[in-house]
VEXSEZA-881323 format. One record per residue (C-alpha): x, y, z. Coordinates in steps of 0.2 Angstrom, whole numbers, padded with zeros to 4 digits, always signed. Example, Ala and Ser with C-alpha at 12.3 -4.5 7.8 and 13.67 -1.06 7.14 Angstrom:
% residues 2
+0062-0022+0039/+0068-0005+0036/
This chain:
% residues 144
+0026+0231-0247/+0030+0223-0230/+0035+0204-0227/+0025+0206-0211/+0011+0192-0209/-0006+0199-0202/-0010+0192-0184/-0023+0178-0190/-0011+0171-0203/+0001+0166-0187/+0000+0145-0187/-0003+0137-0173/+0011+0128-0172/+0020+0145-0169/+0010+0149-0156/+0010+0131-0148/+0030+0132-0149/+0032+0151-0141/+0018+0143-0126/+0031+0129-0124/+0046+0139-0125/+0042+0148-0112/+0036+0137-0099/+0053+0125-0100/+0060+0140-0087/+0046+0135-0075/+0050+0116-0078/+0067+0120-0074/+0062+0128-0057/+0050+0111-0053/+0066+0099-0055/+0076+0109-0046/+0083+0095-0031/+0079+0108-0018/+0061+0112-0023/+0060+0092-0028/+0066+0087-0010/+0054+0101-0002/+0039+0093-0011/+0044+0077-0007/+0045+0080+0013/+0029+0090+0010/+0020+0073+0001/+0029+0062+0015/+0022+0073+0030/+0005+0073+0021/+0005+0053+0022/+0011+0052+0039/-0004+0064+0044/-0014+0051+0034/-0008+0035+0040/-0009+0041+0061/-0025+0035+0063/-0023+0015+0067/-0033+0005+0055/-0052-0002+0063/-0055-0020+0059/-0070-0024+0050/-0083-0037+0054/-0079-0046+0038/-0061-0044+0039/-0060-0053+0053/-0072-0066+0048/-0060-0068+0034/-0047-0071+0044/-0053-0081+0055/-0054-0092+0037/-0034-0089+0034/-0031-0094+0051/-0041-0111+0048/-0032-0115+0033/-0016-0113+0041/-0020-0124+0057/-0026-0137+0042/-0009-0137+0034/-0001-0139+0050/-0012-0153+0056/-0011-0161+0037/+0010-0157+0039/+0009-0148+0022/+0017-0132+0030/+0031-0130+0043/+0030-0115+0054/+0043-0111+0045/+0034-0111+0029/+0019-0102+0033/+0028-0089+0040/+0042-0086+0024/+0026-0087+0014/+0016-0073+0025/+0031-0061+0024/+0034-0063+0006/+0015-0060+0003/+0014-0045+0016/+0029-0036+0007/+0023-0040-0010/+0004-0032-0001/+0016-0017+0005/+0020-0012-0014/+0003-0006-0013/-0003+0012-0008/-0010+0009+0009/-0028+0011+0004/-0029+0000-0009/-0026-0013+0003/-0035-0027+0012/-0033-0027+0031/-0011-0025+0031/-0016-0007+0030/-0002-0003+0041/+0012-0009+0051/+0000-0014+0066/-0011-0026+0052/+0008-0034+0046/+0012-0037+0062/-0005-0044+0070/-0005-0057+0057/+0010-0063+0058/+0011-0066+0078/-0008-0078+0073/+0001-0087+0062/+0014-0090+0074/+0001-0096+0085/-0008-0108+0074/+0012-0116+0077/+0015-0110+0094/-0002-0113+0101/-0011-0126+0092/-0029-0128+0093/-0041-0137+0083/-0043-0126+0066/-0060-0122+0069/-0056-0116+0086/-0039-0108+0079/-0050-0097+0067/-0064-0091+0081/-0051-0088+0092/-0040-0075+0081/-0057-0068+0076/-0060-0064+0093/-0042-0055+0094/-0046-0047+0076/-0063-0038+0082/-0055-0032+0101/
């Protein structure tokens, strides 16, 4: 008599373990810093080819903004908010909106958005109108 077990009586769990056992070589190969640093210039390129088209405003984005632009001249006519302020409070919020993946976003969908925003809210300070005429006019610059 053989100690032999036939075929069906192999367990799972052997077979699972011999699977596993011998894919931890092609692991290896995947953590490898020269294969991890190829894929990771490979995923930057790849987002880079994504992110060249300049983002197009919408309609309602920029109706909204007109809104953010309002509130701001409010605060600066009510003295609430320094340009100061605003604008510590804007570049906390935009790298906090940064953290995000790009399209995941609303409207700072790129570098372009960040910095459009941020030279209004300079001009709510800068350039003061009334807020309603604050808001139209950065909507204006928002749909051009």
């Amino acid at each position: 008599m053989t100690s032999e077990k036939p075929a069906a009586a192999i367990s799972t769990m052997t077979l699972r373990s011999h699977v596993l056992s011998s894919a931890v070589p092609a692991r290896r190969k995947l953590m490898c810093p020269k294969n991890a640093s190829v894929t990771l210039l490979l995923f930057a390129l790849l987002l880079l080819c994504f992110g060249a088209n300049a983002h197009t405003r919408s309609k309602l984005e920029c109706v909204q903004f007109n809104v953010f632009i309002q509130a701001h001249a409010y605060s600066r006519d009510s003295g609430t908010l320094t340009r100061q302020q605003s604008l510590d409070v804007l570049t906390s919020d935009l790298a906090l909106i940064k953290a995000f993946p790009s399209l995941a976003r609303w409207f700072v969908m790129d570098d372009a958005d960040a910095y459009f925003i941020t030279r209004e809210l300079a001009r709510v300070f800068d350039e003061p109108l009334e807020p309603e005429m604050q808001g139209a006019t950065a909507e204006e610059r928002c749909n051009a």
